[in-house]
C-alpha positions in Angstrom: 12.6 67.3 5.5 12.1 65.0 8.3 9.6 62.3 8.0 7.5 60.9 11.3 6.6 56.8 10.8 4.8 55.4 13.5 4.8 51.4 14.1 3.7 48.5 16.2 6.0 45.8 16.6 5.6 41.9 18.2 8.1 40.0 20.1 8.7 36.8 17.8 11.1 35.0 19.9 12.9 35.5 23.5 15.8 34.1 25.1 17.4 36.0 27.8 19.9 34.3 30.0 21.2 36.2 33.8 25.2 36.7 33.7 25.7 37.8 36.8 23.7 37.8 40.7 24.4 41.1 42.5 24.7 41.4 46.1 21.1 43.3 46.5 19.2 40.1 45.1 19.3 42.0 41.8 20.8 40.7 38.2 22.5 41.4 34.8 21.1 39.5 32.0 21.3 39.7 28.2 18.2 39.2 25.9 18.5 38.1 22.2 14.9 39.3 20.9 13.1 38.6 17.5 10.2 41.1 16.7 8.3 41.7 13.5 7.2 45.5 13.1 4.1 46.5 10.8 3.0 49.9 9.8 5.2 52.7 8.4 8.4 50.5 9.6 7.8 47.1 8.1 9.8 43.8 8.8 12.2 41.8 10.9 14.2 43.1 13.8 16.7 41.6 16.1 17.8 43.0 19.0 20.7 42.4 22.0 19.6 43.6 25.0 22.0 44.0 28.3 19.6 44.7 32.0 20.1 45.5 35.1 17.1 44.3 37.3 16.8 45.5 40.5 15.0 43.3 43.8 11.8 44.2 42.7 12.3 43.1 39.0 12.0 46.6 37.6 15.0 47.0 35.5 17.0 49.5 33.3 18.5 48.7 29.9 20.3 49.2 26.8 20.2 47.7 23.3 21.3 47.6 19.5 18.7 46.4 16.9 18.8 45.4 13.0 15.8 45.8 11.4 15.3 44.9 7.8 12.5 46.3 5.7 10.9 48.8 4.8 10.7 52.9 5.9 8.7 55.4 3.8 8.5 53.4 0.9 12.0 52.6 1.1 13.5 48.9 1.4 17.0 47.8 3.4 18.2 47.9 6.7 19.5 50.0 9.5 20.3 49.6 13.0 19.2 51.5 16.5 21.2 52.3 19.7 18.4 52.0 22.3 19.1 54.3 25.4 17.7 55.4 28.8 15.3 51.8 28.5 13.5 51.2 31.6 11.1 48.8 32.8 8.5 49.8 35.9 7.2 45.9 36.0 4.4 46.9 33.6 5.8 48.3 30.7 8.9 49.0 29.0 9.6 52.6 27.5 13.1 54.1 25.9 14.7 56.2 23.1 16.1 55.3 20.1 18.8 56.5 17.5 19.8 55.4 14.1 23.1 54.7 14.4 25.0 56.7 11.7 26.1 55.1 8.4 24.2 51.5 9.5 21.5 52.1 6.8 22.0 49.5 3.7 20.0 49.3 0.4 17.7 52.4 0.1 18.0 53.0 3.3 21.5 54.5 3.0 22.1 57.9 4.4 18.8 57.2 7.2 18.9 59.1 10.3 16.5 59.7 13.1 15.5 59.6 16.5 12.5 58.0 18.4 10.9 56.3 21.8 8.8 53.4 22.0 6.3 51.8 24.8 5.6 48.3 24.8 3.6 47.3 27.7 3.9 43.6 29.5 2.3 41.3 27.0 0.7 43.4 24.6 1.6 44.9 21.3 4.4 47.3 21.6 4.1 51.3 19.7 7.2 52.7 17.9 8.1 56.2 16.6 10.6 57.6 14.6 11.3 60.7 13.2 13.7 60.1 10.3 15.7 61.9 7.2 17.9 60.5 4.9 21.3 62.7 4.3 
């Protein structure tokens, strides 16, 4: 039976450094982000994030995240292959996936799929829709 929990999370800590200038005026940089989630996802996540920003600093990326907490009433960790990320300069949207046999403690066997919003500056949303194996 598949399980919906629905989350906010807050950026705790950024450093992202460029690794290469492109030709266009555009850039490739990778992000080491903190965030601390609260509501039916609780606790700590961690995330490496590679982007591709175009001239007008809109930007397209991908990611892999740890978070360790809780889901459902459940407590341990799991990780998530962000995909498709985008960035329009306002607000930054993508999907999500756990990535298969990541989940540790009672969090073993977790799978699911999801998308989440976080506009510029503000308190970003987070949905999964999970099942355990």
């Amino acid at each position: 039976m598949t399980a919906i929990a629905n989350g906010t999370f807050k950026i705790a800590g950024w450093d992202e450094k460029p690794y290469a200038e492109l030709e266009n005026g555009g850039k490739l940089t990778q992000a080491s982000v903190k965030q601390s989630f609260s509501g039916d996802i609780e606790g700590e996540g961690a995330v490496e994030w590679l982007m591709c920003y175009r001239p007008d600093e809109t930007a397209d990326f991908i990611g892999l995240q740890r978070i360790a907490g809780q889901i459902g009433g459940r407590s341990g960790s799991f990780v998530l292959l962000q995909t498709e990320g985008t960035f329009d300069g306002k607000e930054a949207k993508g999907r999500l996936s756990v990535v298969p046999g990541s989940g540790a403690g009672d969090l073993r066997g977790l799978r699911g799929k999801g998308e989440f919003r976080a506009p510029l500056g503000s308190e970003a949303a987070v949905r999964l829709d999970y099942d355990f194996e």
